[in-house]
ChimeraX commands (.cxc) that place a marker at each C-alpha (Angstrom):
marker #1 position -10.67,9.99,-20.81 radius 0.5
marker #1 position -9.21,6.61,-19.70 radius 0.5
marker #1 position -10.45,3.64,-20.99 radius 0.5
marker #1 position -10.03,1.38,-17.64 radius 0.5
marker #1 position -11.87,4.33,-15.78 radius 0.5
marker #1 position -14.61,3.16,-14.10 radius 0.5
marker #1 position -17.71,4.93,-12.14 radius 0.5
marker #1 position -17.79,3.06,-8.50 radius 0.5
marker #1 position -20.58,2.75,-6.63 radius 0.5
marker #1 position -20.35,5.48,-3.45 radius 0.5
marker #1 position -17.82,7.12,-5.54 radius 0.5
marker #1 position -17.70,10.70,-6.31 radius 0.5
marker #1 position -18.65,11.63,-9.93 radius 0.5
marker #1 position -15.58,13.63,-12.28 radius 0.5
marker #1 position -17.02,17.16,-11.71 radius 0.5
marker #1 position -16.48,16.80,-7.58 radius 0.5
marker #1 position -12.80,15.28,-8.89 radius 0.5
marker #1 position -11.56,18.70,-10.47 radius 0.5
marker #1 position -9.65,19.50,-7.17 radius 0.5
marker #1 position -7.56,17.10,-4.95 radius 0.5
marker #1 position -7.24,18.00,-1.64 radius 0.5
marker #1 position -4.60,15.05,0.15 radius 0.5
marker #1 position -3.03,12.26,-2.26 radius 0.5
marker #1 position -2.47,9.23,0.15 radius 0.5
marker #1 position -0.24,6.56,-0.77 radius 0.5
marker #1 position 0.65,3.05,0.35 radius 0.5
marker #1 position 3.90,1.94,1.02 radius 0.5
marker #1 position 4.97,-1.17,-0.03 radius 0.5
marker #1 position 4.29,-2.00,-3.69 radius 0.5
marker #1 position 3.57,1.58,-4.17 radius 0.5
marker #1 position 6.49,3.55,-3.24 radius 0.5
marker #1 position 8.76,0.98,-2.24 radius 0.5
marker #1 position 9.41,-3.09,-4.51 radius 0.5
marker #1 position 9.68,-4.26,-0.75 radius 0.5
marker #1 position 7.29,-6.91,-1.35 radius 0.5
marker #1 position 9.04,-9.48,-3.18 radius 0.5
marker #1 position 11.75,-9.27,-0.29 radius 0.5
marker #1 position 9.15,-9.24,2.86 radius 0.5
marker #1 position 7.75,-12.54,1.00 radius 0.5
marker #1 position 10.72,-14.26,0.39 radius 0.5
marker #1 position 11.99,-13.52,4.04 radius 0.5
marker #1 position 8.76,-14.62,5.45 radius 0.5
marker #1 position 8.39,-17.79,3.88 radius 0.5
marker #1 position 12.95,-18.49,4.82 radius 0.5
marker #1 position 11.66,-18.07,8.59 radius 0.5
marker #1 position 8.41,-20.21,8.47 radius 0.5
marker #1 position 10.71,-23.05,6.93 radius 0.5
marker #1 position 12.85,-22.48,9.86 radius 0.5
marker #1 position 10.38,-23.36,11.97 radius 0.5
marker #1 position 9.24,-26.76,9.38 radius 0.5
marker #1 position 6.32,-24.87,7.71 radius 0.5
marker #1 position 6.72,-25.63,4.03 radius 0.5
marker #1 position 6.15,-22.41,1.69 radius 0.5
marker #1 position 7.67,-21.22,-1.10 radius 0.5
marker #1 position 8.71,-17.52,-1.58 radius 0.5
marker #1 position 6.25,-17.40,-4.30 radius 0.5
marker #1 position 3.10,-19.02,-2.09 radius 0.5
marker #1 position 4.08,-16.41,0.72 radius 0.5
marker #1 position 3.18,-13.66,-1.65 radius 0.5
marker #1 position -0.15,-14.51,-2.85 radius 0.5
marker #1 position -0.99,-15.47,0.88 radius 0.5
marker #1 position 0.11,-13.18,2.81 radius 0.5
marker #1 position 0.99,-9.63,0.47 radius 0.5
marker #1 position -1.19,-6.59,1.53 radius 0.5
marker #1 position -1.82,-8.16,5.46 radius 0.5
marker #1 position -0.87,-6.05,8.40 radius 0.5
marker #1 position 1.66,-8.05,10.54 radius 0.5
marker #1 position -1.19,-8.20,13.14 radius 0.5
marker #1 position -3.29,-10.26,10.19 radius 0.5
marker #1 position -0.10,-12.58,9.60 radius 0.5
marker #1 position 0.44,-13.47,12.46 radius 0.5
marker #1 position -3.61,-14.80,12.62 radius 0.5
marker #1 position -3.46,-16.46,9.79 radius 0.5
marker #1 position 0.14,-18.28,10.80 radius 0.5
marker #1 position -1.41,-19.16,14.22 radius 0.5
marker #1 position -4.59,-20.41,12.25 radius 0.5
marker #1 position -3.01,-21.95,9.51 radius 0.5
marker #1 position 0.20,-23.31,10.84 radius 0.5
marker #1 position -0.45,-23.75,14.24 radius 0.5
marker #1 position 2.38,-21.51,15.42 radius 0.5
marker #1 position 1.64,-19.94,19.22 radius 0.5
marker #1 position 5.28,-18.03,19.44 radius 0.5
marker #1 position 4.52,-15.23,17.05 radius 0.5
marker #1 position 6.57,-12.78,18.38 radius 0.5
marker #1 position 9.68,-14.86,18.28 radius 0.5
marker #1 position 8.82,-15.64,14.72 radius 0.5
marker #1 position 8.48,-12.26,13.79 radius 0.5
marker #1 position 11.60,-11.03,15.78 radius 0.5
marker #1 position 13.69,-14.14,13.36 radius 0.5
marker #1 position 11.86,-12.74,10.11 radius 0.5
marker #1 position 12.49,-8.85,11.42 radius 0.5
marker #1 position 15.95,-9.13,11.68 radius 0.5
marker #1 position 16.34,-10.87,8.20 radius 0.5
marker #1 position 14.03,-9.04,6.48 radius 0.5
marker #1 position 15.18,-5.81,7.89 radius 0.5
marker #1 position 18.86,-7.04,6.85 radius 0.5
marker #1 position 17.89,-7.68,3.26 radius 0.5
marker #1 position 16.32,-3.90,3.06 radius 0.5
marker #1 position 19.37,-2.48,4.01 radius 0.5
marker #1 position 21.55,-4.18,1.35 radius 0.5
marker #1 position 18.82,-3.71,-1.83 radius 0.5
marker #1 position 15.72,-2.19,-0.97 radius 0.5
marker #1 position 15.39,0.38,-3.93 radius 0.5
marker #1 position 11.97,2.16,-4.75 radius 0.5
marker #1 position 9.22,1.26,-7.44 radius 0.5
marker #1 position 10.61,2.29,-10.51 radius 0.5
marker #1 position 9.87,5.96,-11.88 radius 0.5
marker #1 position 7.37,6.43,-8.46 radius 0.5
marker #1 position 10.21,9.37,-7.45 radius 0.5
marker #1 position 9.46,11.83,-9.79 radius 0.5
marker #1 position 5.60,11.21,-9.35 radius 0.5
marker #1 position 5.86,12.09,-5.47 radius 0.5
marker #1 position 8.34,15.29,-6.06 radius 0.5
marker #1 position 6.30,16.50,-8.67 radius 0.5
marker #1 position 2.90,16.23,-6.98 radius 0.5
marker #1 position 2.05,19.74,-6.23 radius 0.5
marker #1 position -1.03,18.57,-3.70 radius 0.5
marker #1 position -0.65,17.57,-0.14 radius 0.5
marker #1 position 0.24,14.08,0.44 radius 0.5
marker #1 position 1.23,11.29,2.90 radius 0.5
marker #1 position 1.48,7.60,3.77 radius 0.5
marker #1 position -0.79,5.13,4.74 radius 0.5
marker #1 position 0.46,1.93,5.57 radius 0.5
marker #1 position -0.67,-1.31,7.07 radius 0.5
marker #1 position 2.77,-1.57,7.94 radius 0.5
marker #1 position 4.30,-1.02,11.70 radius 0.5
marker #1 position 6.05,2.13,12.21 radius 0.5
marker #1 position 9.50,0.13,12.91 radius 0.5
marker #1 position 8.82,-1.56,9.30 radius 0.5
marker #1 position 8.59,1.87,7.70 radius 0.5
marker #1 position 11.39,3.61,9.47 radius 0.5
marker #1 position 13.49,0.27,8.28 radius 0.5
marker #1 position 12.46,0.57,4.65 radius 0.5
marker #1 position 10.76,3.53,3.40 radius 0.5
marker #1 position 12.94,5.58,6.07 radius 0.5
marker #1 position 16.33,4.39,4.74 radius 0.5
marker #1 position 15.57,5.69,1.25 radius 0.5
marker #1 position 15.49,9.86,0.17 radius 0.5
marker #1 position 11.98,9.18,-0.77 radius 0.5
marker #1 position 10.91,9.73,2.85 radius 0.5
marker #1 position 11.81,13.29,3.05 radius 0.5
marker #1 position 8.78,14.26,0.80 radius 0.5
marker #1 position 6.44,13.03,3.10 radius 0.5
marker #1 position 7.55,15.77,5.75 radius 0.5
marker #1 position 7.37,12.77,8.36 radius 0.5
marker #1 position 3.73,12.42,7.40 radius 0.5
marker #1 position 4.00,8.88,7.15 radius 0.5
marker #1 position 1.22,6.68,9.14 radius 0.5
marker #1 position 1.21,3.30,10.27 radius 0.5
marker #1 position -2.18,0.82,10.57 radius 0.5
marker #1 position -0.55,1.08,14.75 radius 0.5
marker #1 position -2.49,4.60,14.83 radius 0.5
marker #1 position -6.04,3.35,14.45 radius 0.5
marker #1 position -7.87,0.27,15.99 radius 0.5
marker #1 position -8.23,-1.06,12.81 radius 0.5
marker #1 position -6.19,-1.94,9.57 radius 0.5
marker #1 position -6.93,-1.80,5.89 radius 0.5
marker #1 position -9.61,-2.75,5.06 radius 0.5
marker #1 position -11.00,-0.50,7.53 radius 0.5
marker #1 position -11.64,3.00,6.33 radius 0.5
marker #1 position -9.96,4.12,9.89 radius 0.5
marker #1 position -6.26,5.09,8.63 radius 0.5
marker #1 position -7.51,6.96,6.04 radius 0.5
marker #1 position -10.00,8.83,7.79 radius 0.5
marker #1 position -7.04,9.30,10.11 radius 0.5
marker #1 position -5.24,10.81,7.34 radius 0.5
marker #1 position -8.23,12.99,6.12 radius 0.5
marker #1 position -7.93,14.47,9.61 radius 0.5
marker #1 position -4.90,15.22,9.84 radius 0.5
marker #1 position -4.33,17.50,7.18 radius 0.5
marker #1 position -8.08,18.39,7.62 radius 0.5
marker #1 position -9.30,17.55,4.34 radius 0.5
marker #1 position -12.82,16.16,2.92 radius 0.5
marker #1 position -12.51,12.57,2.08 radius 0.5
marker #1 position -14.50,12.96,-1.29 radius 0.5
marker #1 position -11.77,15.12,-2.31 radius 0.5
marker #1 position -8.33,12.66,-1.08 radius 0.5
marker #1 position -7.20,9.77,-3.43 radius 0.5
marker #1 position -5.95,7.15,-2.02 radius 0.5
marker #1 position -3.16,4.84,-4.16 radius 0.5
marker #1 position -2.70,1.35,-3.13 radius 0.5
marker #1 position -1.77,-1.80,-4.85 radius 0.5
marker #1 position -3.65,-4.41,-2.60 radius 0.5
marker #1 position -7.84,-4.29,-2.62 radius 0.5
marker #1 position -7.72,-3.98,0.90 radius 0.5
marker #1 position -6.33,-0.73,0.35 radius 0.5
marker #1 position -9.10,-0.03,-2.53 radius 0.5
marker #1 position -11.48,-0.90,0.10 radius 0.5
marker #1 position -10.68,0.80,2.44 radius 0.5
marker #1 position -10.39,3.91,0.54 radius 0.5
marker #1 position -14.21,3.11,-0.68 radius 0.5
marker #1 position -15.06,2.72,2.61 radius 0.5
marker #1 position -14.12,6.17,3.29 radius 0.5
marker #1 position -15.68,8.31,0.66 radius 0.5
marker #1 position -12.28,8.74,-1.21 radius 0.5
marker #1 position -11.34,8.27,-4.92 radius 0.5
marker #1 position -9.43,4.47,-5.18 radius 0.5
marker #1 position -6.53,4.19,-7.35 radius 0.5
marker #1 position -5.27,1.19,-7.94 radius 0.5
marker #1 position -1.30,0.34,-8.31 radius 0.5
marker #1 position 0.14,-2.88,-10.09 radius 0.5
marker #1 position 4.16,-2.90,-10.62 radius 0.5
marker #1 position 4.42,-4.21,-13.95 radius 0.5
marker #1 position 7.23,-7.01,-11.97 radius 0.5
marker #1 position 4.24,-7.74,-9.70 radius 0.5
marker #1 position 4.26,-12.18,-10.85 radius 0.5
marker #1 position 0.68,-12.08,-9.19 radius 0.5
marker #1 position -1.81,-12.44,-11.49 radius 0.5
marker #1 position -5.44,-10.25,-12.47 radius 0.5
marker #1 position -4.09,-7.91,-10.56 radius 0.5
marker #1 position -6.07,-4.76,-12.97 radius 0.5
marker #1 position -9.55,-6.86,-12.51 radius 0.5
marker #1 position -9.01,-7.72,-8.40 radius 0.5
marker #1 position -8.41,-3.81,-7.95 radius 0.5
marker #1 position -11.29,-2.64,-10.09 radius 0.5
marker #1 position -13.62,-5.30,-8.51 radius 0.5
marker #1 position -12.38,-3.77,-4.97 radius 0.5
marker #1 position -13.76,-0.71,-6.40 radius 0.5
marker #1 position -10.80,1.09,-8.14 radius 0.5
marker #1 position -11.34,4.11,-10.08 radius 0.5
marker #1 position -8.71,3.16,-12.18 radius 0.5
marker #1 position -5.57,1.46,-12.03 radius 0.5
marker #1 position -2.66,2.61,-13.07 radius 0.5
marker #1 position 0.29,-0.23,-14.92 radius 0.5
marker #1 position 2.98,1.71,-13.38 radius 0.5
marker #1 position 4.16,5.21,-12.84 radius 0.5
marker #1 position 3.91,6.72,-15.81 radius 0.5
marker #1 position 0.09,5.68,-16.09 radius 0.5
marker #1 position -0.30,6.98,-12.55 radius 0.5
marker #1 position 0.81,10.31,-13.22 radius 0.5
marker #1 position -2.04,9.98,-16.25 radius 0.5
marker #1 position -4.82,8.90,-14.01 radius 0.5
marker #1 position -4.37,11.74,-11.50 radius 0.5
marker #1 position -4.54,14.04,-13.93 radius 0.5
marker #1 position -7.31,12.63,-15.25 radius 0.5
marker #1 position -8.58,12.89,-11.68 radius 0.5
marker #1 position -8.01,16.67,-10.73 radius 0.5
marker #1 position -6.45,18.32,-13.28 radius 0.5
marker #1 position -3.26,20.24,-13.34 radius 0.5
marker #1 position -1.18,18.50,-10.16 radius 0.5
marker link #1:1,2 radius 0.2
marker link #1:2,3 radius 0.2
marker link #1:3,4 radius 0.2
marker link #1:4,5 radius 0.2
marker link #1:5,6 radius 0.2
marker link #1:6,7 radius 0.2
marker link #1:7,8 radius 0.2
marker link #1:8,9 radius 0.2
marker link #1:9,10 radius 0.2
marker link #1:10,11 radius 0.2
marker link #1:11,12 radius 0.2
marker link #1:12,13 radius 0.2
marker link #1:13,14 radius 0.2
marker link #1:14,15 radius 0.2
marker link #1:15,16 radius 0.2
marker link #1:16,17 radius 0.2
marker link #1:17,18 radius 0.2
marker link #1:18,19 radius 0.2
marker link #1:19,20 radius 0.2
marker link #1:20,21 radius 0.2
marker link #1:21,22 radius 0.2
marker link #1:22,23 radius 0.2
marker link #1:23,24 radius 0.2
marker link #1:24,25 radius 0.2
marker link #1:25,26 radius 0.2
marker link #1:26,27 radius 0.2
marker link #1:27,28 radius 0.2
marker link #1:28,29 radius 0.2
marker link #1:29,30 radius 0.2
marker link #1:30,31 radius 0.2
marker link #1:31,32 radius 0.2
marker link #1:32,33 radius 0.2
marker link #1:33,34 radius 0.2
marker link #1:34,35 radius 0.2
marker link #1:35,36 radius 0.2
marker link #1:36,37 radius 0.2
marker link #1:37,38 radius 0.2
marker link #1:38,39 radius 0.2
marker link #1:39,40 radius 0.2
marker link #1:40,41 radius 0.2
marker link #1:41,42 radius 0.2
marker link #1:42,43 radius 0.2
marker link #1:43,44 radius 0.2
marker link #1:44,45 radius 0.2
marker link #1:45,46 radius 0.2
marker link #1:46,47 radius 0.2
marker link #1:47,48 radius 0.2
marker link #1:48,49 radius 0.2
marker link #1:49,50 radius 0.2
marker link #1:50,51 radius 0.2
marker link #1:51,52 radius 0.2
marker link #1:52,53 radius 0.2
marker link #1:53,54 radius 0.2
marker link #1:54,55 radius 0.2
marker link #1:55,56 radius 0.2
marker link #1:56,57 radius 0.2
marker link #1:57,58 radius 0.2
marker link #1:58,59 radius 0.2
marker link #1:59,60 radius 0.2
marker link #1:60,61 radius 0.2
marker link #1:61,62 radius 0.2
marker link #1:62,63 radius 0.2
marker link #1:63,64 radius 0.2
marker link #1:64,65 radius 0.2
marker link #1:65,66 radius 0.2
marker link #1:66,67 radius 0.2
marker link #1:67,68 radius 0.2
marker link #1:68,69 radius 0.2
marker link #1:69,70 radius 0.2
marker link #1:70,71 radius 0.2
marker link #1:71,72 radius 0.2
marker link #1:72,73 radius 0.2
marker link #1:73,74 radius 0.2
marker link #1:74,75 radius 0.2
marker link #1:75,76 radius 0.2
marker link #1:76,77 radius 0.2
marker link #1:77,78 radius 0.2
marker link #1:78,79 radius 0.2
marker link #1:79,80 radius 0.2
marker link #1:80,81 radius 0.2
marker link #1:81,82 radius 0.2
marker link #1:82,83 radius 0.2
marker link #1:83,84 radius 0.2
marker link #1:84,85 radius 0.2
marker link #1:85,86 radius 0.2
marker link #1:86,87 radius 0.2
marker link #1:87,88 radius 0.2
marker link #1:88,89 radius 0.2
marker link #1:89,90 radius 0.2
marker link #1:90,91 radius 0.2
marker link #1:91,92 radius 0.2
marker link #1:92,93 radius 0.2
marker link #1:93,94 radius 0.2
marker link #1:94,95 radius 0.2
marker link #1:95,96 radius 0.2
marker link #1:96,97 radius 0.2
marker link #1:97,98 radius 0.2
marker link #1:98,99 radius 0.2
marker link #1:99,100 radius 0.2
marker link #1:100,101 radius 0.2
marker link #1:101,102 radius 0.2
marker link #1:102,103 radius 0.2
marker link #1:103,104 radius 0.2
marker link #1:104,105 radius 0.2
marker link #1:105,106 radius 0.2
marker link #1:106,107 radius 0.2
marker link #1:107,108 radius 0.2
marker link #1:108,109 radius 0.2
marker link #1:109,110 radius 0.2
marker link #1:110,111 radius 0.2
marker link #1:111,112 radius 0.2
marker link #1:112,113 radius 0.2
marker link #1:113,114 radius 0.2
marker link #1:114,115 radius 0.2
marker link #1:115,116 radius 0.2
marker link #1:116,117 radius 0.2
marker link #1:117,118 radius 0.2
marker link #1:118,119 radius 0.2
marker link #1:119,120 radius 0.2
marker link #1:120,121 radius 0.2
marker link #1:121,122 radius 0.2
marker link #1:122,123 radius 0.2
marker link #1:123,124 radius 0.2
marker link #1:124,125 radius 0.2
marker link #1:125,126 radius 0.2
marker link #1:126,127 radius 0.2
marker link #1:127,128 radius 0.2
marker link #1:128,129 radius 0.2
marker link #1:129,130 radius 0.2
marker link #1:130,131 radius 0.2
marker link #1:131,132 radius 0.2
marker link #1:132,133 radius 0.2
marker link #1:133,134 radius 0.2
marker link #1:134,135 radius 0.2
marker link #1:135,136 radius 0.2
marker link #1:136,137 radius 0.2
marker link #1:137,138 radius 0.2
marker link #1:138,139 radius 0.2
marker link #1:139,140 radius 0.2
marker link #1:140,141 radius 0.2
marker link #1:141,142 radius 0.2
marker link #1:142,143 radius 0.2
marker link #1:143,144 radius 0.2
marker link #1:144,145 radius 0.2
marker link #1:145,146 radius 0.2
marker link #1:146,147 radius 0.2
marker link #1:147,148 radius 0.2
marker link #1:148,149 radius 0.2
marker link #1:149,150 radius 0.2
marker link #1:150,151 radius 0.2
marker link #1:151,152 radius 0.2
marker link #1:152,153 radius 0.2
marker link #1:153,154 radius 0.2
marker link #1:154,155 radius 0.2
marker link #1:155,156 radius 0.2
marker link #1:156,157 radius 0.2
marker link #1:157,158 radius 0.2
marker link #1:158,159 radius 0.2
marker link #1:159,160 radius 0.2
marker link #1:160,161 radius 0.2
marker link #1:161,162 radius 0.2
marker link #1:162,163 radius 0.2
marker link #1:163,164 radius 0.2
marker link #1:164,165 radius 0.2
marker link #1:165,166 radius 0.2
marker link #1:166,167 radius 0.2
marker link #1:167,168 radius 0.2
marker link #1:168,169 radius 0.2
marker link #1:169,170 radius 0.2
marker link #1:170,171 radius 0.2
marker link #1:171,172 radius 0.2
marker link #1:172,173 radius 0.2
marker link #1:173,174 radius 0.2
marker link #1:174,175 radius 0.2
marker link #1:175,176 radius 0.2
marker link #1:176,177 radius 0.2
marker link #1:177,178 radius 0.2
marker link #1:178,179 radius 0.2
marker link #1:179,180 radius 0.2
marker link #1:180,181 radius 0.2
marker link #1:181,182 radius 0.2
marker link #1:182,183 radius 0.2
marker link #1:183,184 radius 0.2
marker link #1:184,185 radius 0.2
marker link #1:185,186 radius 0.2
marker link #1:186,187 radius 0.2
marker link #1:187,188 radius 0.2
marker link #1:188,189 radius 0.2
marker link #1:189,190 radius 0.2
marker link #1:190,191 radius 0.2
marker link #1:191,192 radius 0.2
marker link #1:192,193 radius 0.2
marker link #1:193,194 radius 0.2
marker link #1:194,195 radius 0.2
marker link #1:195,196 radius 0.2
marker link #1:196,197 radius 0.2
marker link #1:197,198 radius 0.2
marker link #1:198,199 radius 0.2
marker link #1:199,200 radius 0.2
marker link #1:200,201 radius 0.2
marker link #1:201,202 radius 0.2
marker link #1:202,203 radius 0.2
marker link #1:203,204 radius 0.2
marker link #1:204,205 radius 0.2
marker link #1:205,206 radius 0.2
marker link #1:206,207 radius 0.2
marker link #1:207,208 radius 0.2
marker link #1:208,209 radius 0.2
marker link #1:209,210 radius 0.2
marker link #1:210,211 radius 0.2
marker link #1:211,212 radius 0.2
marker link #1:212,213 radius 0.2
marker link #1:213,214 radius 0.2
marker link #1:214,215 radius 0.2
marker link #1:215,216 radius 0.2
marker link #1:216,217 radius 0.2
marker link #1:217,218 radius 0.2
marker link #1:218,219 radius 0.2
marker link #1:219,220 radius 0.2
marker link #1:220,221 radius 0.2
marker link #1:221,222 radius 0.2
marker link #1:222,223 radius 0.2
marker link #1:223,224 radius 0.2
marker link #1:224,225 radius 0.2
marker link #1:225,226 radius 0.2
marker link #1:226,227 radius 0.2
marker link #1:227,228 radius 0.2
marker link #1:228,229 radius 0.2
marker link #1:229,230 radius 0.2
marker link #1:230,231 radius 0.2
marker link #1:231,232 radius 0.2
marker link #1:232,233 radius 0.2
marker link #1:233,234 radius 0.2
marker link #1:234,235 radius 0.2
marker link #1:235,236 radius 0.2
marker link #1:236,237 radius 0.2
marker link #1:237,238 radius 0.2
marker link #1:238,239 radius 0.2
marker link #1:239,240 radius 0.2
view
């Protein structure tokens, strides 16, 4: 057994665990090291506009938001009213920079190939964002195009809704999908929805307490990488 495996209140107990029925994961920060280039974009287009942030500050502010919750917190924060003009600046550099070195999470690959369960993506991400990152890499083909964006629901991560979506879809019983994310809003939202929380941390990630913010969220476990991941879900269902 794991060590940094935790019982969850709400959460399904190991023997309802032996079989996995949909493995959901996040995008960015799971699949994809797109955050430390969405950050450092984001913060070179709200200095453009005299807002003084550092690449570092945008990613412990604003890392794991939908673009709808950005822009909220830029109007409330910065006082900024032209959101979709600053988005259409940071768009065009950010999807400029994914182009040139967007490459994915290290050793996440032969996790996804190898997973003999059903799986898909859940992302608070817009479907342009996706299609511009996640869609320029080969990882994208083993999704099937069953890639989701926060755009199908009313309501982002946190919310249980894109999951539930995503339960659905591929009609399977929440108590028996795990859902992979690196942000708590993800782990949240996945408790929120009867399903088994997994939290992510890329061993790059600079932010700190990143193992005890997902396990407070409610993380079953958390996995320090890949290789750990492919350890947990074991430890999860079984045989994958």
């Amino acid at each position: 057994m794991l060590d940094n495996r935790v019982d969850c209140p709400g959460m399904p107990g190991r023997q309802a665990l032996e079989n996995i029925d949909l493995v959901i994961f996040d995008c960015d920060g799971v699949l994809i090291d797109s955050e430390p280039i969405a950050s450092r974009t984001l913060a070179e287009t709200l200095q453009g506009v005299g807002i003084a942030i550092t690449a570092a500050e945008a990613h412990l502010k604003f890392t794991g938001n939908s673009e709808s919750t950005i822009g909220e917190m830029c109007r409330r924060d910065y006082g900024i009213v032209e959101i979709p003009e600053l988005f259409e600046t940071w768009h065009q550099r950010l999807f400029e920079e994914f182009s040139r070195s967007l490459l994915p999470i290290p050793g996440i690959a032969d996790v996804v190939y190898g997973l003999q369960r059903p799986k898909c993506v859940a992302s608070n991400s817009t479907m342009q964002r996706l299609r511009n990152s996640l869609g320029i890499l080969e990882l994208w083909s083993a999704f099937g195009e069953e890639v989701f964006s926060a755009e199908a629901v009313a309501r982002p991560k946190p919310a249980p809704d894109l999951l539930l979506h995503c339960a659905e879809r591929f009609r399977a019983r929440p108590s028996r999908c795990v859902m992979i994310d690196d942000s708590s809003h993800g782990v949240a939202a996945a408790v929120s929805a009867g399903m088994t929380a997994v939290g992510f941390v890329d061993p790059a990630d600079p932010r700190p307490g990143r193992h005890a913010t997902l396990m407070t969220a409610g993380a079953f476990a958390v996995a320090m990488g890949a290789e750990q991941l492919v350890a947990i879900l074991e430890d999860i269902g079984g045989t994958l």
